[in-house]
N, C-alpha and C positions, 0 to 999 in steps of 0.2 A: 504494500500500500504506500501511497506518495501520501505525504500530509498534504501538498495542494491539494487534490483529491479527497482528505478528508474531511477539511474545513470547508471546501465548496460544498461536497454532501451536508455538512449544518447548517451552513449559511444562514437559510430563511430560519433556522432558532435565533438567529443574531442581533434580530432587527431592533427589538425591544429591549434587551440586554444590557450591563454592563461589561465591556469583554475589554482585561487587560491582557497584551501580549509581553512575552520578553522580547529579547535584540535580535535582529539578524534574518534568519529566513523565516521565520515564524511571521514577524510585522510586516516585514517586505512582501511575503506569499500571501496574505491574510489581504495590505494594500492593493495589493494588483486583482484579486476579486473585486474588492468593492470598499471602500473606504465609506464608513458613516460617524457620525459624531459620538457612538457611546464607545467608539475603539479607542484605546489608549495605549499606543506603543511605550514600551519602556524602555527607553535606550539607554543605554551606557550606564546599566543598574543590573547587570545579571548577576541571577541567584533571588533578585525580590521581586519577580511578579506577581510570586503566591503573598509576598506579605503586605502587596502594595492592596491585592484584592482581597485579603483578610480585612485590611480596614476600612474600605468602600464596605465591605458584605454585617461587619459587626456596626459601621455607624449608618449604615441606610440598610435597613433589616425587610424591606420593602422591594428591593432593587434584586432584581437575579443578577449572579457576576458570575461571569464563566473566565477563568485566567486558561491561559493557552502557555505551555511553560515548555523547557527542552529537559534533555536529558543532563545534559553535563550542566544551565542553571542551576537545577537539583540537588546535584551532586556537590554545587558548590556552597550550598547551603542547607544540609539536609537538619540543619535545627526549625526549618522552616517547617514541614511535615510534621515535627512535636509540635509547634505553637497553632498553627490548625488544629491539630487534635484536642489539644487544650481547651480550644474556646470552641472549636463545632460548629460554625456557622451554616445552618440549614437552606441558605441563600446560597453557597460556595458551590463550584463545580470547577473541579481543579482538572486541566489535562497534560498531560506530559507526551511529548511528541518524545519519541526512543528511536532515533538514527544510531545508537553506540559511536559514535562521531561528533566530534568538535570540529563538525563542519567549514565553520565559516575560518574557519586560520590553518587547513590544510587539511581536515580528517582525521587528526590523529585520534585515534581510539577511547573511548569512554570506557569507567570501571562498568558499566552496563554490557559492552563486549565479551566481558571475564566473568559472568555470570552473576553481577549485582544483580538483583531485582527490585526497582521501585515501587510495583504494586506492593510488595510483601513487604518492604522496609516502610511503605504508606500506613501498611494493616498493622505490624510490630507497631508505629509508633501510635496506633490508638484512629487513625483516622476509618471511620464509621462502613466504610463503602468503598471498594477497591475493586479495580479489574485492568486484566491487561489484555488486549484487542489485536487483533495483525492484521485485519481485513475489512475494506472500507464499510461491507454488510454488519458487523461485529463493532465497529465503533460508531455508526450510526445508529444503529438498534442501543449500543451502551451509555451513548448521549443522550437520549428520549429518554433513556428510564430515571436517568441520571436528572434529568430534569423536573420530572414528575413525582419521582421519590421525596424530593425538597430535604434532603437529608444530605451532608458533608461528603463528597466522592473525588477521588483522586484516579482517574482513568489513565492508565499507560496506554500510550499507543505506537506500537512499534512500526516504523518507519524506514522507508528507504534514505540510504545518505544520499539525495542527490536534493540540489537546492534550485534559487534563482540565481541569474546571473551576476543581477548587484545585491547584497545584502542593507541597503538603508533604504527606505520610505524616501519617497517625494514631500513630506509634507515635513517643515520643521519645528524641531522638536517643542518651543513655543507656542505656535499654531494649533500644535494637539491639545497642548497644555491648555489653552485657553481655550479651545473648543470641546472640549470633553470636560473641561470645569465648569463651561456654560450649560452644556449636556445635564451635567448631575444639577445644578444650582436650579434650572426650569424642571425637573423632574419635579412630578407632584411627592408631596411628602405623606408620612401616617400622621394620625394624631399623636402619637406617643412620640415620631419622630420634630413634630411640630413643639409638642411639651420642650424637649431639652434644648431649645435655643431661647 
């Protein structure tokens, strides 16, 4: 399975969403489908997509947030996976694209290669909902439930190493910034989320 291929296959869950991506071929593949304003690339912060979406998901409890994340971000941060499981945010739908590849600066091999597992180091660390995918039928079908469950899930999905040509977005990284902070700001709120302002 190509992650283009699998994120086209979600697409239309996207529209309403909050979807943070990490750097690289993940925001770049994700931009060249279709760029909307609740996307929010994370550049030049790999390893915190999950905790950039952890705090979107815990302070707007109202908002679905799907983080789109890689393998080796993961890896560089897997205290991330404890502090999800910690707090549980029933809003969260965590995915992990598994290329075993540090793609964008040459390929070199991920601990994922050597028989890491992220679904299972997901489930040790306490996070509710885990599954690892290989085939665009199996991750589409594991995103739907994923979504309807409304329960904490960290879905691997393992992926071919091949990418896009350029790894950066056309849009700068300010531009996002301010667009996807007007995104959340005009988003209607709950009353509970109305109460703590």
């Amino acid at each position: 399975m190509k992650r283009l291929d699998a994120m086209r296959a979600v697409y239309p869950e996207l529209e309403k969403r909050v979807v943070v991506t990490i750097m690289g071929a993940v925001s770049a593949e994700l931009q060249s489908i279709g760029h909307r304003p609740n996307f929010f690339y994370l550049l030049h912060a790999m390893g915190l997509a999950s905790s950039v979406g952890l705090g979107i998901a815990l302070t707007r409890p109202t908002e679905r947030v799907i983080v789109f994340d890689g393998d080796c971000s993961v890896l560089m941060n897997l205290g991330g996976l404890t502090t999800l499981a910690r707090y549980r945010p029933t809003n969260l739908l965590h995915v992990v694209f598994d290329n075993e590849s540090l793609l964008s600066v040459g390929g070199f091999p991920t601990a994922t290669a050597t028989g890491s597992d992220l679904a299972g180091i997901a489930k040790a660390a306490g996070v509710p909902r885990t599954a690892t995918v290989r085939t665009e039928k199996e991750f589409t079908a594991a995103f739907k439930e994923a979504l309807e469950a409304r329960e904490l899930t960290t879905i691997v999905a393992k992926v071919e190493a091949v990418g896009p040509s350029g790894y950066v977005t056309d849009l700068t990284m300010l531009e996002n910034r301010f667009e996807f902070q007007r995104y959340l700001r005009n988003a209607p709120l709950s009353r509970r989320e109305r109460g703590r302002g």
